[in-house]
N, C-alpha and C positions, 0 to 999 in steps of 0.2 A: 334377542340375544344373538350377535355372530362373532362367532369364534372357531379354534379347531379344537378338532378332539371332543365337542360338546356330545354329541350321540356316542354313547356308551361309554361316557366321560360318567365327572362328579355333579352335574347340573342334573336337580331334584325336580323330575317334572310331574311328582305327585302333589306338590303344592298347589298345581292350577287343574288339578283334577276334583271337583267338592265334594263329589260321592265315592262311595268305595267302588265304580266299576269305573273301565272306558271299552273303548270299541277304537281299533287302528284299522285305520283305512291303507291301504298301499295296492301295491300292482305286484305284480309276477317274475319282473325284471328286479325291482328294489326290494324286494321282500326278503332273499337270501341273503343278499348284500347287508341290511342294516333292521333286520325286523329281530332279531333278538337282540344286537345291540342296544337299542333302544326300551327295549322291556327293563334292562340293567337299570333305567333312566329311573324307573317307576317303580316304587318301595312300597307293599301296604295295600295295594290294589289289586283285585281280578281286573285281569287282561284278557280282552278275546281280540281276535282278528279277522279280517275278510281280505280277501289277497284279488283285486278284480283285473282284467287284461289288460294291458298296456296299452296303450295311444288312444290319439285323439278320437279316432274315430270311435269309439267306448264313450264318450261325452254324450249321455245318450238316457232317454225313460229308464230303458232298461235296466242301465247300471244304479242310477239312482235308486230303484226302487227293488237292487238285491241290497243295499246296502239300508236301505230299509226296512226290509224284511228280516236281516241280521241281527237289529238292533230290535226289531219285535223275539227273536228268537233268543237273546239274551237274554230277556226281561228288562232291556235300558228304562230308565225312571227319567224323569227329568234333573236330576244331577248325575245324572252321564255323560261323560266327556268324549266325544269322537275328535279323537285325532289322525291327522292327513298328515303320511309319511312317505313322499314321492315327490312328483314333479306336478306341472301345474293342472293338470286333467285330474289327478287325484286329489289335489286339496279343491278345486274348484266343486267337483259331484258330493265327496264328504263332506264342504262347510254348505252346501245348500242341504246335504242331509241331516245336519246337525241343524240350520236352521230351521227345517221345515217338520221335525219330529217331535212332536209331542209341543208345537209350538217355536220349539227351541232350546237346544239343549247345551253344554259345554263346547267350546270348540278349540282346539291345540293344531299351530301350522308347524309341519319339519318338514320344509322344502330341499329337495334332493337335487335339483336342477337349479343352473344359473338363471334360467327364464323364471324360475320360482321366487327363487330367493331375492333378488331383482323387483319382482312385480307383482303375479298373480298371490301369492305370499301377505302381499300386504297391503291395503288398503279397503278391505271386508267385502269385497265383490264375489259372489258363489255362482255356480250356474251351469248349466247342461245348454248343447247345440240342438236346434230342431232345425230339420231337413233345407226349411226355407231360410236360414241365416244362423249364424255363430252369436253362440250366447245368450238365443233371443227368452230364455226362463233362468229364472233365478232371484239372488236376494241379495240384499247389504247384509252381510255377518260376519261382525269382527271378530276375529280370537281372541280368546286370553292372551295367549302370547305365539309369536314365532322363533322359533328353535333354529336358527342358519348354523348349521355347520360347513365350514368352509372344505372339510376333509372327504366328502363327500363328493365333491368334484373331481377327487383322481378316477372317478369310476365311468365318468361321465363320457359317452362318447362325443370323437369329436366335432361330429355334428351336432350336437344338443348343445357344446359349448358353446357352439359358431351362432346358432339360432337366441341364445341368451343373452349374446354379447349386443345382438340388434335393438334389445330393450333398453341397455348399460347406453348406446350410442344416443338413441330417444331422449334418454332425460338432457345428456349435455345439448341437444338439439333444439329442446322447448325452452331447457330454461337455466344454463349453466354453461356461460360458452367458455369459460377458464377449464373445467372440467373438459369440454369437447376436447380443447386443446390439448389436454393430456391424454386423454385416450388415443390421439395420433400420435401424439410420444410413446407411448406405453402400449401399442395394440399389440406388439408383439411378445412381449410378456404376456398379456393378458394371452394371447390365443397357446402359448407354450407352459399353459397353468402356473405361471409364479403365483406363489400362495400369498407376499407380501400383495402385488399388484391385483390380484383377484378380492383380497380382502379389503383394498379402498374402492376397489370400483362398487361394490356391495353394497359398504356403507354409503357410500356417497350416494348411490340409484336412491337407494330406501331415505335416506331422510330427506332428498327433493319430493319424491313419492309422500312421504309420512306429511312434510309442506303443507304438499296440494290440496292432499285429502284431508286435514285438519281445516282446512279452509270451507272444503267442501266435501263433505261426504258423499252427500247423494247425488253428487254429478250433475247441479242446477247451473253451473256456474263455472267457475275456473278446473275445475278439476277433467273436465271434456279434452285440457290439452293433453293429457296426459296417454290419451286416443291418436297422436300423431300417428300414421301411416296407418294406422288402424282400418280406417274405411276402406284407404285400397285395399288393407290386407286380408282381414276378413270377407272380400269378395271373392279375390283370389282362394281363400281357403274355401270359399262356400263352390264355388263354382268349379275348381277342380276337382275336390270331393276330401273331406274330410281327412287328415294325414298323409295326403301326395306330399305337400311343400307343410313344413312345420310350420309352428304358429311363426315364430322370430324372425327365417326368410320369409315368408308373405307381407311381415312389418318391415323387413329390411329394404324388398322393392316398393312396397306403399310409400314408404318417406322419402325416397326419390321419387316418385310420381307425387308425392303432396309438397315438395320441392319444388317440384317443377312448378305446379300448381298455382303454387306461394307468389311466383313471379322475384326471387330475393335475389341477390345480386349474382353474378354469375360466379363469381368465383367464390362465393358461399357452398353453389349446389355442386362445383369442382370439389370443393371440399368434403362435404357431405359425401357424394357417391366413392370417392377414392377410400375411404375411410372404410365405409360398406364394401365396398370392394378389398379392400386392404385383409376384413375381416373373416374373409372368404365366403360373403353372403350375395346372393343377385341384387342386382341395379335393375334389374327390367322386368317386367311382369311375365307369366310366359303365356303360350299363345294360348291366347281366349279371345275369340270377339270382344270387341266392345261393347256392343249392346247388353252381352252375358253379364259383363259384369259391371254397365250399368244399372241391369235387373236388379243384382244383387244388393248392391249398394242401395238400393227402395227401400228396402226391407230391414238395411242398417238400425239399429237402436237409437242409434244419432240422428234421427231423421224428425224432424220437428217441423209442424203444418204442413208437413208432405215436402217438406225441403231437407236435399243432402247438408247437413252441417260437415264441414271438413274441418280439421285443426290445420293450422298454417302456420308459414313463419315470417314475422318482418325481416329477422336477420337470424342467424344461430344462435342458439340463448336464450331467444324472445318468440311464443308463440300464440297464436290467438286462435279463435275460433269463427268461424264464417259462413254462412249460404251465400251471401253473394258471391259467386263465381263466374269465371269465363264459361259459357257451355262449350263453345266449341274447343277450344282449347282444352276442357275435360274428356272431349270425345278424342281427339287426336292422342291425349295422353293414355286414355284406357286402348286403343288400338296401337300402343305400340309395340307391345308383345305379342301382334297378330302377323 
């Protein structure tokens, strides 16, 4: 569902709750802002809450398992419904703790962030970071439904916008290059929060997203492109350390360096980076050896018979997935932020 007004609106989100309890998961920063709003949402049910710390670097055992412990101290059954009312580190820890409780138990997304509502939001991916790589535990768990409220963005600072807008950029890049084309018309709407322009970029992200992953859920297959900049970027976030650069600029420099990568026509990657650029995101990795963060890249999820898969692009719109690569050319590319 995305619309405005929806949280603390007239949309009944006891209907996708089966049992008479749930458990909201949120943070510290969203919880004042929109955590009774949202209870308005839910008629008929005991509500509890857990309010956990904000940022990435909380993607973590720890967090997983106070939100486990919450859900023991409620008494949750297996028709308990946890719902995640935040940005993507809160729905990511609450739908792996909803999957992994009791087996598996209800699961409701209200993504608070454009990088949410956009991505991590939709496509049943859950997961906590360990020390050696981003995301490397977790589960496919899809929700009953996701809740996008577009109104939720006026709160949004405007680096979290900047960092969401890098995922909106991603999909016209693998697989919508009419779409690209307008997000160079319209970037700056988009970054000045027009609600009209915010609310096609959305929809548009999630039903290329909703595509891919109906095609392929478990990531065997086509749904890997949807990891563009990914690899560089999760290196960069493993190797600077958790919540330096946010998840969206670490994807925003990775798809200029998996651009470059790509080898696609020059005035494609002029395109691509001015756009990033335009969005107010980095084009260039920042200074990390290369070696660092070809380490890191080993350890990628993506890594099949001990080979880096990258996602690439033949042209804008069109993107595939690859081990065969230039090494050298990958070494001069991961040292250019050195």
């Amino acid at each position: 569902m995305i619309g405005s007004g929806l949280v603390g609106g007239e949309f009944d989100l006891s209907e996708y709750i089966v049992g008479d309890d749930c458990l909201v998961v949120t943070n510290d920063t969203v919880a004042p802002l929109y955590l009774d709003k949202l209870k308005s949402n839910i008629e008929g049910k005991t509500v509890a809450s857990i309010e956990l710390p904000d940022g990435e670097a909380y993607k973590t055992t720890d967090t997983l398992h106070t939100v486990l412990d919450k859900l023991v101290e409620i008494g949750a059954n297996r028709d308990t419904t946890v719902i995640a009312l935040g940005g993507g580190v809160v729905g990511d820890v609450a739908g792996f703790a909803a999957a992994s409780y009791m087996r598996g138990v209800g699961f409701v997304q209200v993504p608070t962030t454009l990088l949410a509502q956009v991505d991590s939001s939709v496509g049943g991916k859950t997961g906590i970071n360990h020390a050696q790589g981003k995301n490397l535990i977790g589960a496919f768990y899809q929700p009953g439904v996701v809740l996008i409220d577009t109104d939720t963005l006026r709160t949004l600072p405007d680096r979290e916008l900047k960092a969401g807008l890098a995922e909106v950029i991603k999909y016209g890049a693998i697989a919508d290059a009419e779409f690209f084309g307008w997000l160079e018309n319209n970037i700056d709407d988009l970054l000045n929060g027009d609600a009209a322009a915010l609310a096609f970029a959305i929809e548009r992200s999630c039903a290329i997203k909703a595509e891919v992953v109906a095609e392929d859920e478990r990531e065997s297959g086509r749904r890997a492109i949807l990891n563009y900049g990914h690899t560089f970027g999760h290196a960069i976030e493993n190797s600077l350390g958790y919540g330096e650069w946010l998840h969206g600029e670490a994807v925003a420099a990775g798809m200029v360096m998996a651009a470059r990568l790509s080898g696609i026509a020059a005035s494609d990657q002029d395109r691509l980076l001015a756009l990033i650029d335009k969005a107010g995101l980095p084009v260039a990795p920042p200074d990390i050896p290369a070696d660092v963060l070809l380490d890191a890249m080993s350890r990628d999820k993506k890594v099949q018979n001990k080979a880096v898969r990258f996602v690439l692009l033949k042209e804008l719109g069109n993107a595939y997935v690859s081990a065969d690569i230039d090494s050298g050319l990958l070494q001069e590319i991961c040292g250019a932020g050195s």
